[in-house]
PASEZA-867262 format. One record per residue: residue in three letters; chain; x, y, z of N, C-alpha, C, O in turn; residue number from 1. Coordinates in Angstrom, 3 decimals. Layout:
PT type mol   n.east  n.north     n.up  ca.east ca.north    ca.up   c.east  c.north     c.up   o.east  o.north     o.up seq
PT  ALA   A        X        Y        Z        X        Y        Z        X        Y        Z        X        Y        Z NUM
...
# end
This chain:
PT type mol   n.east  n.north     n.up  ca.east ca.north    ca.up   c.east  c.north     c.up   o.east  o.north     o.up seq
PT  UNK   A   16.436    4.558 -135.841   16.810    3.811 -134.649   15.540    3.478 -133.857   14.625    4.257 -133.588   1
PT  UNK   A   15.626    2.424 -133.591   13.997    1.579 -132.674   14.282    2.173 -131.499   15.394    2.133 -130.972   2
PT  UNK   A   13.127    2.845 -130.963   13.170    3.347 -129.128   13.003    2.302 -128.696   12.483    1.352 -129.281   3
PT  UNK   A   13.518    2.340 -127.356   13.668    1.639 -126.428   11.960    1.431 -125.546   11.126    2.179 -125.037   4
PT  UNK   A   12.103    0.227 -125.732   10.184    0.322 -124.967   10.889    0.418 -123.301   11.807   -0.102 -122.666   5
PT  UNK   A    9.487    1.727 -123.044    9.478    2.030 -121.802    8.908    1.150 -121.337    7.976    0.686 -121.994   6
PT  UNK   A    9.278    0.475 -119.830    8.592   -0.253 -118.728    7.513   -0.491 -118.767    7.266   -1.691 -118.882   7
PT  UNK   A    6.369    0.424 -118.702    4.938   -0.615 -119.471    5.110   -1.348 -120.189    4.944   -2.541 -119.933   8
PT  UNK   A    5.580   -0.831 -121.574    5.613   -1.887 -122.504    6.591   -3.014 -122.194    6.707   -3.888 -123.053   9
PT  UNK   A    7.113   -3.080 -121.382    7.804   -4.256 -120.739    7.785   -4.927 -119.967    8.635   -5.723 -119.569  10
PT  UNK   A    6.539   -4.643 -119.549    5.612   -5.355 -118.557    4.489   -5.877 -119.199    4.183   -6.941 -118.661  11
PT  UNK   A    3.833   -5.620 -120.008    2.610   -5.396 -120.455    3.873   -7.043 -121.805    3.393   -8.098 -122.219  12
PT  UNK   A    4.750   -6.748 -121.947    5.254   -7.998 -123.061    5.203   -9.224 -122.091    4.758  -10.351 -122.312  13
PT  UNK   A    5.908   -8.594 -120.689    6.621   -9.886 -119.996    5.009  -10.781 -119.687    4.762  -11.895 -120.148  14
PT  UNK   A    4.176  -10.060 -118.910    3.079  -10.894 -119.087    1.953  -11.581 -120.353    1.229  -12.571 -120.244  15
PT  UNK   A    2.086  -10.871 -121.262    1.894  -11.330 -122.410    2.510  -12.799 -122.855    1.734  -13.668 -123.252  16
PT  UNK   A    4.038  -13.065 -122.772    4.968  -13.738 -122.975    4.402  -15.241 -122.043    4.261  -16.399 -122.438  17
PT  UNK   A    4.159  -14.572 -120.586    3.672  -15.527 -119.747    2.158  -16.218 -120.399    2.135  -17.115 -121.242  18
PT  UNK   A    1.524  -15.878 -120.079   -0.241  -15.791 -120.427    0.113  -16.736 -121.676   -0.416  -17.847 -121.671  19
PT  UNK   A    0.949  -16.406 -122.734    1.082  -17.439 -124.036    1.538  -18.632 -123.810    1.230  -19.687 -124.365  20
PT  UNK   A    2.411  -18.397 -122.835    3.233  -19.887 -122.528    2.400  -20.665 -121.417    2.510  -21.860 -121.143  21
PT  UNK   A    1.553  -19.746 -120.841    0.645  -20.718 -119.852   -0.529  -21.352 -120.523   -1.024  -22.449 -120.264  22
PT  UNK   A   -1.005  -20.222 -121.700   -2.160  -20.691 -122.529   -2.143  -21.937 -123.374   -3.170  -22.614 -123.432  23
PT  UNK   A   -0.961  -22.329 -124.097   -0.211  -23.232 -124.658   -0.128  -24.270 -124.013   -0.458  -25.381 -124.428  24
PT  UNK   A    0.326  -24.010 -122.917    0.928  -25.842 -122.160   -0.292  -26.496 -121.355   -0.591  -27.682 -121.490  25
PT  UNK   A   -1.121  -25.411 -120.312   -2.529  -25.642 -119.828   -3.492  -25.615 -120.190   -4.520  -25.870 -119.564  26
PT  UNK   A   -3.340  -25.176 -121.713   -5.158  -24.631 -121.770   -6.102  -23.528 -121.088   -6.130  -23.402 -119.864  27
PT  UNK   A   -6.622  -22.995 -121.670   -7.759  -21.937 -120.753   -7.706  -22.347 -119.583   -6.936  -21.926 -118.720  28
PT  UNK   A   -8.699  -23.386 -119.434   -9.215  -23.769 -118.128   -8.105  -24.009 -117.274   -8.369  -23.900 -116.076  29
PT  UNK   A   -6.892  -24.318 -117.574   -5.743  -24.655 -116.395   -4.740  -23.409 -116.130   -3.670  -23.604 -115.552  30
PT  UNK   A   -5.108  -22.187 -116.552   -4.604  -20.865 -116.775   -5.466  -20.413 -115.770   -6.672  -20.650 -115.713  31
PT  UNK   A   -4.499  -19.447 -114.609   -5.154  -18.824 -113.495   -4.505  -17.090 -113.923   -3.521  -16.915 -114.642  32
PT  UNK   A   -5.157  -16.197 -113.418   -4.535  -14.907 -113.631   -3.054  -14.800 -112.594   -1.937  -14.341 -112.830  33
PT  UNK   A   -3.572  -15.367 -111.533   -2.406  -15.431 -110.449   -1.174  -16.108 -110.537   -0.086  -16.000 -109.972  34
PT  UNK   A   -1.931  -17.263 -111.917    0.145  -18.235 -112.029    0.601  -17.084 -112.928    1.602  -16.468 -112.561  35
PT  UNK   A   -0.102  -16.662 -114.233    0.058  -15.986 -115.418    1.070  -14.673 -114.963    1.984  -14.267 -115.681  36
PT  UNK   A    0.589  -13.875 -113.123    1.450  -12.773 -112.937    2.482  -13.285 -112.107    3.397  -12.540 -111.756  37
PT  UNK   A    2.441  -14.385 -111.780    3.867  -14.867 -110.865    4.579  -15.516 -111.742    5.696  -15.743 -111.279  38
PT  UNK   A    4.404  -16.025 -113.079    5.469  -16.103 -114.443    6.249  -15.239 -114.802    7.394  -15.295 -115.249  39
PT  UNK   A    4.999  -13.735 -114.399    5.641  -12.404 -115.620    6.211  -11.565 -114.307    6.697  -10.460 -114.548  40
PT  UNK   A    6.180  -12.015 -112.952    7.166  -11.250 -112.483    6.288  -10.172 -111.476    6.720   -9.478 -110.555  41
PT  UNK   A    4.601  -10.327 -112.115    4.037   -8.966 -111.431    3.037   -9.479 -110.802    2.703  -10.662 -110.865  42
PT  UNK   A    2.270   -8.241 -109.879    1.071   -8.670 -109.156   -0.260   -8.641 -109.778   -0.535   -7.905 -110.726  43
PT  UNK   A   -1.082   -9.462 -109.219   -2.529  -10.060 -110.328   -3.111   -8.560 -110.537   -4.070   -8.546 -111.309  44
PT  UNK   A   -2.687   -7.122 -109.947   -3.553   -6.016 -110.187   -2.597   -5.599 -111.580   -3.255   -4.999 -112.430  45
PT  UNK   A   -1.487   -5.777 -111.847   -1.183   -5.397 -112.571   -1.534   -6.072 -113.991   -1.542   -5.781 -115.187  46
PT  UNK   A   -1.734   -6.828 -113.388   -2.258   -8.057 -115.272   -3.284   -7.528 -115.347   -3.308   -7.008 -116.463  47
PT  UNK   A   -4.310   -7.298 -114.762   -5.647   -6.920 -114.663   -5.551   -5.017 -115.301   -6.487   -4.533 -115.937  48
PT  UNK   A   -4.352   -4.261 -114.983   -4.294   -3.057 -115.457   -4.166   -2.905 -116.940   -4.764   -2.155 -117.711  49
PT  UNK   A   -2.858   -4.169 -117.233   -2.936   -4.473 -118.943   -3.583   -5.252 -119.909   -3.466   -5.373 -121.129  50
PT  UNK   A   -4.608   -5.966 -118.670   -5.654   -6.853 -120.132   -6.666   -6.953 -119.420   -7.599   -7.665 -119.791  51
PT  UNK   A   -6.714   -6.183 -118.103   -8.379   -6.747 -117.948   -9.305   -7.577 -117.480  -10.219   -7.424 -116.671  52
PT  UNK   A   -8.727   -8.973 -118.455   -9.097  -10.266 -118.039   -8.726  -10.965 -118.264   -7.917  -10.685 -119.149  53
PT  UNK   A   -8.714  -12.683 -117.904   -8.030  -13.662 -118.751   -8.534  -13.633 -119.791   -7.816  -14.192 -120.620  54
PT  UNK   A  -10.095  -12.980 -120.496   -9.710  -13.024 -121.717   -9.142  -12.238 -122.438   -8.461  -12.871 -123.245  55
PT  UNK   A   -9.058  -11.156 -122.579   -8.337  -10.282 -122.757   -6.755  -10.669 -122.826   -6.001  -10.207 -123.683  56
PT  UNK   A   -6.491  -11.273 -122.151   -4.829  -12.003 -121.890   -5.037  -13.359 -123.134   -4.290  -13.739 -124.036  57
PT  UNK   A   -6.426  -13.838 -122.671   -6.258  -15.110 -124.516   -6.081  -14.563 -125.568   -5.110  -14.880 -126.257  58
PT  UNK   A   -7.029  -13.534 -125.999   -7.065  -13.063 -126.674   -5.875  -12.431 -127.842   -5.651  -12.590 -129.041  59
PT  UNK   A   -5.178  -11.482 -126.495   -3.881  -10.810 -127.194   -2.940  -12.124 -127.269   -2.318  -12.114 -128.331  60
PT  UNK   A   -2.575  -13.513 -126.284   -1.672  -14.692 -126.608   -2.532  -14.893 -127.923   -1.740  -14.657 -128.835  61
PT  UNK   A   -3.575  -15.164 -128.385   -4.109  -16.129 -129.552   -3.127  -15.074 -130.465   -2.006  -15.410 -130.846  62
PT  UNK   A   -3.694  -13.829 -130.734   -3.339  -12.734 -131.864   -2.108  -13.333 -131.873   -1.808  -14.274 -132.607  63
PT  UNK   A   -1.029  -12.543 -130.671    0.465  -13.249 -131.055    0.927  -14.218 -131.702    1.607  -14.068 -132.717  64
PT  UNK   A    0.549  -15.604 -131.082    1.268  -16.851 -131.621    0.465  -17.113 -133.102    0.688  -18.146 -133.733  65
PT  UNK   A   -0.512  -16.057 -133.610   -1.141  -16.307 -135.180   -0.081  -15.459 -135.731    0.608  -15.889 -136.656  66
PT  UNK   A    0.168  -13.907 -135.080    1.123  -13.105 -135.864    2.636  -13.912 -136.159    3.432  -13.686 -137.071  67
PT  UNK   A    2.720  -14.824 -135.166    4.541  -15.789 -135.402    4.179  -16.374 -136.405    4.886  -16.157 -137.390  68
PT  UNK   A    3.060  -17.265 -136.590    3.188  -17.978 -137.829    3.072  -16.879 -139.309    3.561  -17.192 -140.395  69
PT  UNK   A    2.372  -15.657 -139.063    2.159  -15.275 -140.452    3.311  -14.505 -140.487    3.495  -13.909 -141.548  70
PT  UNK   A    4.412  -14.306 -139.318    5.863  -13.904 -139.774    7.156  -14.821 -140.492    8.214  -14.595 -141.080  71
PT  UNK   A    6.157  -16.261 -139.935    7.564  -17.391 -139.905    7.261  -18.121 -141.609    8.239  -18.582 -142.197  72
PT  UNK   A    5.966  -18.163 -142.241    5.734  -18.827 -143.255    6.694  -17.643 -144.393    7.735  -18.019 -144.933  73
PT  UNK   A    6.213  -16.453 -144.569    7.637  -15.311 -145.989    8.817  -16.024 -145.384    9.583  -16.604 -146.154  74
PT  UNK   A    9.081  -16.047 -143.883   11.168  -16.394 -144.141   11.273  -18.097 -144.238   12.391  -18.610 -144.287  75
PT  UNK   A   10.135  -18.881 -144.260   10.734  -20.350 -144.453   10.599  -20.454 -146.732   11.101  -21.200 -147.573  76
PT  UNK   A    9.627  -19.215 -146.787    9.666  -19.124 -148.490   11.011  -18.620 -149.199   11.334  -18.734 -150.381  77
PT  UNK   A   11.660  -18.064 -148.195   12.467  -16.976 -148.885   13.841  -17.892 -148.078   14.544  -18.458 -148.915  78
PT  UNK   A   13.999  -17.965 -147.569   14.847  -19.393 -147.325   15.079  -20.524 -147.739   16.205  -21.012 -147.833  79
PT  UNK   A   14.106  -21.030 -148.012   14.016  -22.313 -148.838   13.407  -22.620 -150.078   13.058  -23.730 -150.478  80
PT  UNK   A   13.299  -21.328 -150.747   12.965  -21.399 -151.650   11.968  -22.548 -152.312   10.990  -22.672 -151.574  81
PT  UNK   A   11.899  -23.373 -153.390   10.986  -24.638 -153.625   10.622  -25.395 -152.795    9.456  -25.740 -152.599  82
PT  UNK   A   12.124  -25.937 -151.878   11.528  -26.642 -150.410   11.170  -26.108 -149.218   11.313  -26.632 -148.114  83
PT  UNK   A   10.689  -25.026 -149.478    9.875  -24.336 -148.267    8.635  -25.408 -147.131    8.443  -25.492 -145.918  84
PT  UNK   A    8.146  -25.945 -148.155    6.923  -26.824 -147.187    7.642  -27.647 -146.924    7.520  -27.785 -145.707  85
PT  UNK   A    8.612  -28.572 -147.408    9.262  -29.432 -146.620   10.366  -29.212 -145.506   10.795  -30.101 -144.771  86
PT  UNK   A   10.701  -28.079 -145.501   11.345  -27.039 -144.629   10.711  -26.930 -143.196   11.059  -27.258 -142.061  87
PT  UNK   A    9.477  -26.242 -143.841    8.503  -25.666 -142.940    7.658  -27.386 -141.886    7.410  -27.288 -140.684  88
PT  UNK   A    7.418  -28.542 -142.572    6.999  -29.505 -142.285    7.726  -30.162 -141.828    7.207  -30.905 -140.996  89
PT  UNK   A    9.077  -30.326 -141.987   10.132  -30.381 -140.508   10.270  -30.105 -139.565   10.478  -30.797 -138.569  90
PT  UNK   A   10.156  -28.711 -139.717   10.576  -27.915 -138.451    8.914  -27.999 -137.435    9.018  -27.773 -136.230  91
PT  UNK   A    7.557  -28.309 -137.985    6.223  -28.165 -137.265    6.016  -29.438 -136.873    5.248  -29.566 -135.919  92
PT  UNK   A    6.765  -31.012 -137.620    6.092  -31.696 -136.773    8.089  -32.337 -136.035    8.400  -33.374 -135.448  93
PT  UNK   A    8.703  -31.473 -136.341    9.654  -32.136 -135.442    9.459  -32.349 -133.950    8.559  -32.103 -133.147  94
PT  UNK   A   10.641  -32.892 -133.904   10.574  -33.452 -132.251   10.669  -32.188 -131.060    9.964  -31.998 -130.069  95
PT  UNK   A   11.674  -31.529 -131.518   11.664  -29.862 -130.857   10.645  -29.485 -130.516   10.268  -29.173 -129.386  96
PT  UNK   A   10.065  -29.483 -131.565    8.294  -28.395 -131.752    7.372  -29.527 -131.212    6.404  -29.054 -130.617  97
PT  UNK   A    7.389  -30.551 -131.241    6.028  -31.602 -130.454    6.377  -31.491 -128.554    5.637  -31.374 -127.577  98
PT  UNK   A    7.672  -31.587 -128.709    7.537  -31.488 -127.354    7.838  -29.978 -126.573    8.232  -29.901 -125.409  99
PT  UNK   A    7.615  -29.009 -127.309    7.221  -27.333 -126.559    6.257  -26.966 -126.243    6.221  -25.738 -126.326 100
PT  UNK   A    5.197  -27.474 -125.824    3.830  -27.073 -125.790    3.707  -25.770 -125.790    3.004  -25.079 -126.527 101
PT  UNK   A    4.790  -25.280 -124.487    4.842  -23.576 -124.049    4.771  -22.837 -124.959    3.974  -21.899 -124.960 102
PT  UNK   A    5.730  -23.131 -126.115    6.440  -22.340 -127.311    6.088  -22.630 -128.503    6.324  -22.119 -129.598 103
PT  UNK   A    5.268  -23.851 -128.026    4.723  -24.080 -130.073    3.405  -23.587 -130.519    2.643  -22.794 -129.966 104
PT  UNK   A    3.307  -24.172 -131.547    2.930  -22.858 -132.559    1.127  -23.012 -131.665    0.533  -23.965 -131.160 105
PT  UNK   A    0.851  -21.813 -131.815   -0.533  -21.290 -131.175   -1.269  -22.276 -132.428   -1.524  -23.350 -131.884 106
PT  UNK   A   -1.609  -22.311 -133.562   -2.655  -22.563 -134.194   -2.964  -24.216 -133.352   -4.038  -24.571 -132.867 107
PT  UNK   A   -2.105  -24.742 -133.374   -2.262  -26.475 -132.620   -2.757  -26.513 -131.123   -3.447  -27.431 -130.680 108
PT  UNK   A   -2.286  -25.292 -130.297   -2.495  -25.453 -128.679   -3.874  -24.611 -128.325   -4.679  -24.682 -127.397 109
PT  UNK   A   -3.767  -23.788 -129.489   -4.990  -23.027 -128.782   -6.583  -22.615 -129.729   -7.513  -21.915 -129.330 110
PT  UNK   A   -6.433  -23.382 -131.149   -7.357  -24.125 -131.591   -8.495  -24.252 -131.114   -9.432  -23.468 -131.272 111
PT  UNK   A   -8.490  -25.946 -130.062   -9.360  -25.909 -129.830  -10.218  -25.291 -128.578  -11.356  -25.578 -128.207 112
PT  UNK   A   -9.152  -24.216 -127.985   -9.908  -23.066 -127.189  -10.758  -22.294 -127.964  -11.900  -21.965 -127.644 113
PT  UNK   A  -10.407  -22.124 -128.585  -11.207  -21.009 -129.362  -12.473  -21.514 -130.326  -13.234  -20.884 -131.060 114
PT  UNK   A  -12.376  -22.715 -130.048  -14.048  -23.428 -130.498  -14.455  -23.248 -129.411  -15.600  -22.804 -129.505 115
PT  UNK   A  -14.087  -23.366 -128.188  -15.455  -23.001 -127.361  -15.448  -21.749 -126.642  -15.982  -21.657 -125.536 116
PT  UNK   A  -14.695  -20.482 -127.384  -14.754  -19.158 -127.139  -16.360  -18.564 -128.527  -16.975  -19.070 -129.465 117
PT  UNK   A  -16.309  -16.472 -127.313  -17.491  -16.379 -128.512  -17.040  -16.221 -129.378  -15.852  -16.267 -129.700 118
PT  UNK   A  -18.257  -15.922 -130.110  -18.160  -15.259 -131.656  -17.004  -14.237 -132.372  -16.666  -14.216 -133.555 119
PT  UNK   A  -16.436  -13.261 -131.065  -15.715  -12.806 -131.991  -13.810  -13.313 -131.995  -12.882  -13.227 -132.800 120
PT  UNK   A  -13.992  -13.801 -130.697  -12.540  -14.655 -130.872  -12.804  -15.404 -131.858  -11.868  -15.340 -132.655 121
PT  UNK   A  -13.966  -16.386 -132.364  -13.747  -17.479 -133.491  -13.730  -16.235 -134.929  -13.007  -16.719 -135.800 122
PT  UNK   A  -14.281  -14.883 -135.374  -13.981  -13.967 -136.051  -12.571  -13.891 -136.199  -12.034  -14.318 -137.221 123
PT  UNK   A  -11.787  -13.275 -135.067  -10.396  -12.710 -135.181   -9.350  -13.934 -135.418   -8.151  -13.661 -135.465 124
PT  UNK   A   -9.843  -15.458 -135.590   -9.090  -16.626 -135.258   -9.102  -16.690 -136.877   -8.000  -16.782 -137.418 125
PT  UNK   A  -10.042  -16.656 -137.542  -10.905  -16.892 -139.031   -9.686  -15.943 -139.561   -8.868  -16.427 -140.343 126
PT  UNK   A   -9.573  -14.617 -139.138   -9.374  -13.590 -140.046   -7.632  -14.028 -140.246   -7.021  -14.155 -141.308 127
PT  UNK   A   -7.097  -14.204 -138.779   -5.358  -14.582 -139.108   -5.149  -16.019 -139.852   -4.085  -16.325 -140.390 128
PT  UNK   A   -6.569  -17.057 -139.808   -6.148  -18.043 -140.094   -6.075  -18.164 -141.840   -5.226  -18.751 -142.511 129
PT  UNK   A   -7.385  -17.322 -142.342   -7.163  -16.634 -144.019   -6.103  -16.190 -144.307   -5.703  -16.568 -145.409 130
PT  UNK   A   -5.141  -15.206 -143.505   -3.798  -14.542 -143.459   -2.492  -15.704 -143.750   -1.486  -15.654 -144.458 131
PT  UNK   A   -2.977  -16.588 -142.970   -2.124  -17.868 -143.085   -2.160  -18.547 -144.160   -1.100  -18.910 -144.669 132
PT  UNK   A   -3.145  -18.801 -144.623   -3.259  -20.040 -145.542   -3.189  -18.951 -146.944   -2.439  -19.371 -147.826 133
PT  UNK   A   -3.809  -17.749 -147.213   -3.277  -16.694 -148.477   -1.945  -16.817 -148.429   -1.385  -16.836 -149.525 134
PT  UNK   A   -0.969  -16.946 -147.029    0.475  -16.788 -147.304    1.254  -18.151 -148.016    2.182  -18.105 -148.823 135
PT  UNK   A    0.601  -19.339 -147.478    0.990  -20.736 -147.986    0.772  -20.771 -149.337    1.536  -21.428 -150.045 136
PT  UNK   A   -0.490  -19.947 -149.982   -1.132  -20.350 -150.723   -0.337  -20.026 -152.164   -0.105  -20.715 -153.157 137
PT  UNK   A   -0.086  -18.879 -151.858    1.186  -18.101 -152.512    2.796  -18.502 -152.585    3.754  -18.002 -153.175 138
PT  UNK   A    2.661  -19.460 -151.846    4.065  -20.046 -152.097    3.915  -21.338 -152.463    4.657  -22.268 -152.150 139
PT  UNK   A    2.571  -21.396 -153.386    2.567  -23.182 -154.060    2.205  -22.638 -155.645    1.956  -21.516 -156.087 140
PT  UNK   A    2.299  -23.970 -156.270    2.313  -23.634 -157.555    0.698  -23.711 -157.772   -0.243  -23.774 -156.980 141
PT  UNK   A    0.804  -23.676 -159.370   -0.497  -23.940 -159.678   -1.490  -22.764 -159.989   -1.668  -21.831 -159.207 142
PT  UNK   A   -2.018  -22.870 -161.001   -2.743  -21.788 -161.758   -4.051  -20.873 -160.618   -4.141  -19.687 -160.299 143
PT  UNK   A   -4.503  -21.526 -160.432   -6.093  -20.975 -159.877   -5.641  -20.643 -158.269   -5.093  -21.526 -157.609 144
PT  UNK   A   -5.875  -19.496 -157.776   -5.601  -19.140 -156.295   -6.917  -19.699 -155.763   -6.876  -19.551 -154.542 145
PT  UNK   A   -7.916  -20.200 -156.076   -8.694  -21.226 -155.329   -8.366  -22.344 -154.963   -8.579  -22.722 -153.811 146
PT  UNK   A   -7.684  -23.218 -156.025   -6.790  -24.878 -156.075   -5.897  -24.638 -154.928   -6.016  -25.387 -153.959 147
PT  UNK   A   -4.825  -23.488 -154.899   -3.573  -23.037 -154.146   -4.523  -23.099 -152.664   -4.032  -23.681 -151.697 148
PT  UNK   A   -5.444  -22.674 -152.591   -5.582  -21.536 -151.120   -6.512  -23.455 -150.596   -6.409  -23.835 -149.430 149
PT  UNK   A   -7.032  -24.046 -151.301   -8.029  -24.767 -151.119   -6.383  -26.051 -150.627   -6.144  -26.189 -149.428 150
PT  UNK   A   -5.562  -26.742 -151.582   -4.172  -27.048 -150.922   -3.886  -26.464 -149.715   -3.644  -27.142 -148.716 151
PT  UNK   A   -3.893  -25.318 -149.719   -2.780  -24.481 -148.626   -3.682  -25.153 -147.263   -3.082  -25.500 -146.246 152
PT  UNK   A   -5.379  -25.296 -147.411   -6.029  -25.291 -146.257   -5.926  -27.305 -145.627   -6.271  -27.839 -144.574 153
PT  UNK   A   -5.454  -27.709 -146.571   -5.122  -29.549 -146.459   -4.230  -29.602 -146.071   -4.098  -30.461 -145.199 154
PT  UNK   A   -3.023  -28.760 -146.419   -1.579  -29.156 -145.894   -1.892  -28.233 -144.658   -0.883  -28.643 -144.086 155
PT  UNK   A   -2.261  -27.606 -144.020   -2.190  -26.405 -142.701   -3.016  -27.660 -141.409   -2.607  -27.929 -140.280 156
PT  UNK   A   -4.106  -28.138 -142.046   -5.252  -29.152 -141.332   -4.183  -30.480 -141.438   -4.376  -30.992 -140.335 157
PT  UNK   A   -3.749  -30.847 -141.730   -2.905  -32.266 -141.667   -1.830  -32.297 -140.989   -1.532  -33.193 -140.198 158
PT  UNK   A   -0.950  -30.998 -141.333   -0.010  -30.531 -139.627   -0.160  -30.238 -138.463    0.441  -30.629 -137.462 159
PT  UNK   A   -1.302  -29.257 -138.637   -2.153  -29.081 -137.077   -2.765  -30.136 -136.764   -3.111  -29.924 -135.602 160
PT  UNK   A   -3.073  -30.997 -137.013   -3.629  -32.520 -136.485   -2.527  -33.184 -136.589   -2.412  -33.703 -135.479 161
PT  UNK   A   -1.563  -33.527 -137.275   -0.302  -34.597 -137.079    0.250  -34.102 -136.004    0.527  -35.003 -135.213 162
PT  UNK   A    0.619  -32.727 -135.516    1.776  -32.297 -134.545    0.474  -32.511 -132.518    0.778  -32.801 -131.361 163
PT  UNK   A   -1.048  -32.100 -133.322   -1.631  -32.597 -132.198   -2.038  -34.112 -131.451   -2.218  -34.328 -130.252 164
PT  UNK   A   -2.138  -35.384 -132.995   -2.117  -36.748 -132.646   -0.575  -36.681 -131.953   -0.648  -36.820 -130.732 165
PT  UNK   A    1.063  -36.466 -132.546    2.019  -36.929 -132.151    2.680  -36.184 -130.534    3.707  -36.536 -129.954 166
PT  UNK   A    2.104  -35.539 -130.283    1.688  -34.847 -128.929    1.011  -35.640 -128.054    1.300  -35.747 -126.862 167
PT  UNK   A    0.268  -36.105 -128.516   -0.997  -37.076 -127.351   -0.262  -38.305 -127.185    0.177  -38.538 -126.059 168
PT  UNK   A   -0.099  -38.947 -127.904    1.084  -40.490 -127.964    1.860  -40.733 -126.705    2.439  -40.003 -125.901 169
PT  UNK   A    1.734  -41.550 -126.780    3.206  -41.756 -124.792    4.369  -42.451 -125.989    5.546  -42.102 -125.903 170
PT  UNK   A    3.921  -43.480 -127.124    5.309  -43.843 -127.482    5.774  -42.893 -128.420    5.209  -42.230 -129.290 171
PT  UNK   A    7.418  -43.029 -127.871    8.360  -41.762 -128.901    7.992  -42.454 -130.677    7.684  -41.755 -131.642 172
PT  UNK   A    8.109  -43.611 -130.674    8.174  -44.184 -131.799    6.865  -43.889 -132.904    7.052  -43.553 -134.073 173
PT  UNK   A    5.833  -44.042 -132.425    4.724  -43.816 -132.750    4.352  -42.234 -133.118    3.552  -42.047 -134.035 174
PT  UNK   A    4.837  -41.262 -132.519    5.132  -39.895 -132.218    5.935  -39.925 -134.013    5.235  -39.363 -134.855 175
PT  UNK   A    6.868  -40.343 -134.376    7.380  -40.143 -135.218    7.139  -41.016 -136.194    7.801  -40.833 -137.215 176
PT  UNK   A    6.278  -42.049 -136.191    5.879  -42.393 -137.157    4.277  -41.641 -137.818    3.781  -41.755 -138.939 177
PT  UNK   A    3.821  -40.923 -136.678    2.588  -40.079 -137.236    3.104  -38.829 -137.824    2.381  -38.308 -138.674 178
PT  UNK   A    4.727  -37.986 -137.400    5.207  -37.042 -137.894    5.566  -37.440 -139.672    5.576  -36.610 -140.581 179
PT  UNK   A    5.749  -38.435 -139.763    6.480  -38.948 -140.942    5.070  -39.102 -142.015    4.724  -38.590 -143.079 180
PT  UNK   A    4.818  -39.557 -141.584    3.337  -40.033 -142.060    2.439  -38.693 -142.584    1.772  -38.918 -143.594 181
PT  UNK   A    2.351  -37.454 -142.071    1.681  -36.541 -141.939    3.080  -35.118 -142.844    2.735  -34.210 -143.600 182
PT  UNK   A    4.170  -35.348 -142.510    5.108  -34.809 -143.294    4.979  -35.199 -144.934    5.370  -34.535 -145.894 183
PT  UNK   A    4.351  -36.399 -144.921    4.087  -36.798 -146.529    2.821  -36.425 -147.412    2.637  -36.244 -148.616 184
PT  UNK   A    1.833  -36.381 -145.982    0.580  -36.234 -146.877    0.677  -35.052 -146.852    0.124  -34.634 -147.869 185
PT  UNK   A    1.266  -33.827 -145.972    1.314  -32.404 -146.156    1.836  -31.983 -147.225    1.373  -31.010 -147.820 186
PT  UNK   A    3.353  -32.949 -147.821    4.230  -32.835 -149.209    2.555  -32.779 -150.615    2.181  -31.893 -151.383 187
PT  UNK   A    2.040  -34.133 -150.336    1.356  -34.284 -151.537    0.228  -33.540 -151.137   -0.140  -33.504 -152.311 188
PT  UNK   A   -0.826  -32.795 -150.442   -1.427  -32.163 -150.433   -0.989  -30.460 -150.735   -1.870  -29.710 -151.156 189
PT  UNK   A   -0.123  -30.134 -150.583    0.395  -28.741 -151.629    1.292  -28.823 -152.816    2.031  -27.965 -153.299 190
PT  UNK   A    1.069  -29.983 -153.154    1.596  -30.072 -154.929    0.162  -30.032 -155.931   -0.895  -30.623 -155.711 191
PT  UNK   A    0.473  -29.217 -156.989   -0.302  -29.162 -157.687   -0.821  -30.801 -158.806   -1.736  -30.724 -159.627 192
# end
């Protein structure tokens, strides 16, 4: 039976939860510690008791929204068996997911934070993003786990840029003609 998380840890989530959804929709630079604890409910000493700092608060949001994707890629395999990437390439550049900034997937929103973070956020970004693309890589065909992992890294780069061009767009139309467009080359970039 799972214990029940005590109140730290339920504080220490609720601002976590915040900090991700602020990191996502604003960016670093538009992320204050003070909106981040009036999201999660608490006062700026208390964010500061569980992370420290805003980076410390990027940091643990980056980890998270990398750990969702390396939870969500095994159940879209094991769900959809063969059509897993077209599964999975639905659901990343749909319309749902383009317009969540809050809630969508960390690798697209917080990216390019972490090019201009140091050295070891771009380390710990490297290490989940290998985690990611070994997991894709493994659910494509094809003999050589270099060919697979070297695919896995074309179709991962063509969604994270299709779901970030169809994001920037003001027309809906255009929005879904770059989803469509980018849903195809993701298809033929993980076929062997």
């Amino acid at each position: 039976m799972a214990q029940l998380k005590t109140k730290k840890e339920q504080t220490r989530a609720r601002i976590l939860d915040a900090a991700s959804q602020s990191f996502r929709s604003s960016g670093y630079a538009g992320t204050g510690v003070d909106g981040i604890a009036k999201a999660a409910g608490v006062t700026s000493g208390a964010f500061y008791a569980h992370f420290g700092s805003k980076d410390g608060a990027f940091e643990a949001a980056l980890a998270t929204g990398m750990d969702e994707v390396i939870e969500s890629i095994p159940n879209f395999q094991r769900d959809f068996g063969p059509d897993w990437v077209a599964a999975f390439a639905d659901y990343y550049l749909g319309e749902a997911h383009r317009n969540d900034l809050a809630c969508g997937c960390a690798m697209t929103t917080l990216s390019p934070e972490v090019a201009r973070a140091d050295p070891e956020v771009h380390m710990a970004y490297e290490a989940k993003m290998n985690k990611i693309v070994g997991l894709i890589a493994d659910g494509l065909s094809g003999d050589s786990d270099e060919a697979r992992r070297a695919r896995a890294w074309a179709m991962l780069s063509a969604l994270i840029g299709g779901l970030t061009l169809s994001r920037a767009v003001a027309s809906p139309d255009i929005a879904n003609g770059i989803a469509a467009a980018v849903r195809a080359a993701a298809l033929v970039a993980s076929k062997a």
